[in-house]
C-alpha positions in Angstrom: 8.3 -3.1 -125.5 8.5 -1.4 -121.9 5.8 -3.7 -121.0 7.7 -7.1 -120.7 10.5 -5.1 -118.6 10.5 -5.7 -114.7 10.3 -3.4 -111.9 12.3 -4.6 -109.4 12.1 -1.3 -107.5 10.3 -3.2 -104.7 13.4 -4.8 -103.8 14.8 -1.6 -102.3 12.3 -1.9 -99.1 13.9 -4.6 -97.4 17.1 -3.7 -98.4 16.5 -0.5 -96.9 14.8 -1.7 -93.7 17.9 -4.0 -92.9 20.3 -0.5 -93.9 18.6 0.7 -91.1 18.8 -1.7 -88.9 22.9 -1.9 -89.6 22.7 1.3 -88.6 20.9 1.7 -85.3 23.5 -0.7 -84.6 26.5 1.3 -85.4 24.7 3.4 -84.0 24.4 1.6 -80.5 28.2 1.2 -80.6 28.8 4.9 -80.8 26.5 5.3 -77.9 28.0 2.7 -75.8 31.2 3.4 -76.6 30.6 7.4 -75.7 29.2 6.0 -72.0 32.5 3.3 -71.6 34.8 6.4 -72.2 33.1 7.9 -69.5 32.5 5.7 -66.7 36.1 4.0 -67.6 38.5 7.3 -68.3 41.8 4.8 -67.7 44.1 4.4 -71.1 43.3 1.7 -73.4 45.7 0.2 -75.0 44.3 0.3 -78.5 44.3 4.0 -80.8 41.7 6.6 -79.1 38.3 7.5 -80.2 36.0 5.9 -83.0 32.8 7.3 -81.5 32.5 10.1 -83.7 33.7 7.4 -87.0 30.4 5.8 -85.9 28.4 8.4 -85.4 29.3 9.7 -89.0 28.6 5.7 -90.6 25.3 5.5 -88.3 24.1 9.0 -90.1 25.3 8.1 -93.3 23.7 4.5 -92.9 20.3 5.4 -91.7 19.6 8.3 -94.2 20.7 6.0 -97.1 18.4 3.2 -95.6 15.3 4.9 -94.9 15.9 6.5 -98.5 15.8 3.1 -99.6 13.0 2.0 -97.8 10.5 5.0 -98.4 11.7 4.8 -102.3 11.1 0.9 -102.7 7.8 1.2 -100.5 6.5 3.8 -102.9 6.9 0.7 -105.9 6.3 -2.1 -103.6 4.2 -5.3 -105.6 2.0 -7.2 -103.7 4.0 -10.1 -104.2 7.4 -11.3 -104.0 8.5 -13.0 -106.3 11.6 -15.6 -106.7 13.2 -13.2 -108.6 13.1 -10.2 -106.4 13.5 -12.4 -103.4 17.0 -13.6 -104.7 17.9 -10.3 -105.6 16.9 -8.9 -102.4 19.4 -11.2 -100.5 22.1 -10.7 -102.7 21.7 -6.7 -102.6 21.4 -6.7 -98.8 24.6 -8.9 -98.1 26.3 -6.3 -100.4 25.0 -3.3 -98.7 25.5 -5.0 -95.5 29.0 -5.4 -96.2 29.7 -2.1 -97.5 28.2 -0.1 -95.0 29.4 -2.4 -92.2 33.2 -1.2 -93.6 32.4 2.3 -92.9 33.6 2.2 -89.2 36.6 0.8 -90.1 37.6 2.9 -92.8 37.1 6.3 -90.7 37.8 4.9 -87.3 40.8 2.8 -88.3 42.1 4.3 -91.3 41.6 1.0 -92.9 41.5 0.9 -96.8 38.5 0.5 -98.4 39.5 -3.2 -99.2 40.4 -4.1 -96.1 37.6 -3.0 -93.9 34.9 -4.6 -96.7 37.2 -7.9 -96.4 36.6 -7.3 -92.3 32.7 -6.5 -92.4 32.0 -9.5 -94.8 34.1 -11.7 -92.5 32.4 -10.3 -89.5 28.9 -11.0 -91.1 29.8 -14.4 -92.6 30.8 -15.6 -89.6 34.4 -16.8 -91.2 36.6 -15.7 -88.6 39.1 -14.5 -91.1 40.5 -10.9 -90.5 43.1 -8.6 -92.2 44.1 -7.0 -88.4 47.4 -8.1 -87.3 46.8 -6.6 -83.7 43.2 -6.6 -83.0 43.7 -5.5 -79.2 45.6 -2.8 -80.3 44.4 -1.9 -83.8 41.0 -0.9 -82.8 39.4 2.0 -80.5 36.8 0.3 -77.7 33.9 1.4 -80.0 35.2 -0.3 -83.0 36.0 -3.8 -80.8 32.3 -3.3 -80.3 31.4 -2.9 -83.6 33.4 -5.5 -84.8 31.8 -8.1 -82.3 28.6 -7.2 -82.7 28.9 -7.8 -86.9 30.1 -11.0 -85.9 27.4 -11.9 -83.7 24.6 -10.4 -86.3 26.3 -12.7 -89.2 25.9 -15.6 -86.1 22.2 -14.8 -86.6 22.2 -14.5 -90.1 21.9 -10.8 -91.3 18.8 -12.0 -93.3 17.0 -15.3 -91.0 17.2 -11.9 -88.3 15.0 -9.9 -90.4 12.5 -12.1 -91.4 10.6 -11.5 -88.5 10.6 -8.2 -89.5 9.7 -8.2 -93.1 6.1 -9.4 -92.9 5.4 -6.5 -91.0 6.8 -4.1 -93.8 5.6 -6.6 -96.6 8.1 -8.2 -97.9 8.0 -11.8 -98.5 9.5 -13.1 -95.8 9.4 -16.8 -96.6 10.5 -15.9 -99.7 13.7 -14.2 -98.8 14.1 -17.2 -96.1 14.3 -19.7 -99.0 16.6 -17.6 -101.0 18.7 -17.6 -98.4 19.0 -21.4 -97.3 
């Protein structure tokens, strides 16, 4: 019986190597905006802070990634199949979304709801946005981070890490065709 059940275990590599990747991003923004808050001390207009919100989201999202990763390499198949590939792409753009919403829940005290609605926007490219006052709603950090979702959903989350995927094993071409 336990025989003609699946292990789709596999599928948490890549979903953990793009985790990861989401966050040594956030974690980029924290970074940068740390340095902007130095060099450029002068009020800003919008609420302060959101470096340490993503600090907190780039911890919380790398641990969970690499956890990911290391688990699903552990069970990895040789092959990927349709199956796995299709899952793969829908669990990543669901992790994507949720851990992209993690700025915005701590740095802008947005509800859960609202800051997934703004991170799947953001990586979907669909321009929508729950903010009434982006300028002014959202800390220099999190403008960052909210660009820089929006320019990595340009890219396409997943086309963007199909260069990377051969190299951890994944099936690349695979995921690309689930994807189109």
């Amino acid at each position: 019986m336990r025989r003609n059940l699946r292990d789709y275990r596999g599928v948490f590599k890549p979903v953990g190597a793009v985790v990861t990747g989401l966050g040594v991003c956030i974690a980029l923004c924290a970074l940068v905006g740390f340095l902007f808050n130095i060099v450029d001390p002068q009020p800003f207009k919008g609420p302060p802070g959101g470096e340490l919100a993503l600090v907190f989201a780039a911890v919380a999202t790398v641990i969970t990634g690499g956890s990911l990763f290391v688990y699903g390499r552990r069970f990895e198949s040789p092959n990927l199949t349709r199956r796995e590939a299709i899952l793969s792409v829908a669990m990543i753009w669901f992790a994507a979304g949720v851990f992209g919403a993690i700025p915005f829940v701590f740095g802008a005290r947005m509800s859960f709801a609202d800051a997934f609605f703004e991170s799947v926007s953001g990586l979907t490219t669909t321009g929508a946005t729950v903010i009434t006052q982006i300028e002014t709603g959202l800390s220099r950090p999190l403008l960052l981070w909210r660009s820089l979702i929006q320019w990595l959903g340009g890219m396409g989350i997943v086309v963007l890490f199909v260069a990377i995927f051969p190299q951890v094993g994944a099936g690349g071409r695979r995921l690309f065709e689930s994807e189109a």
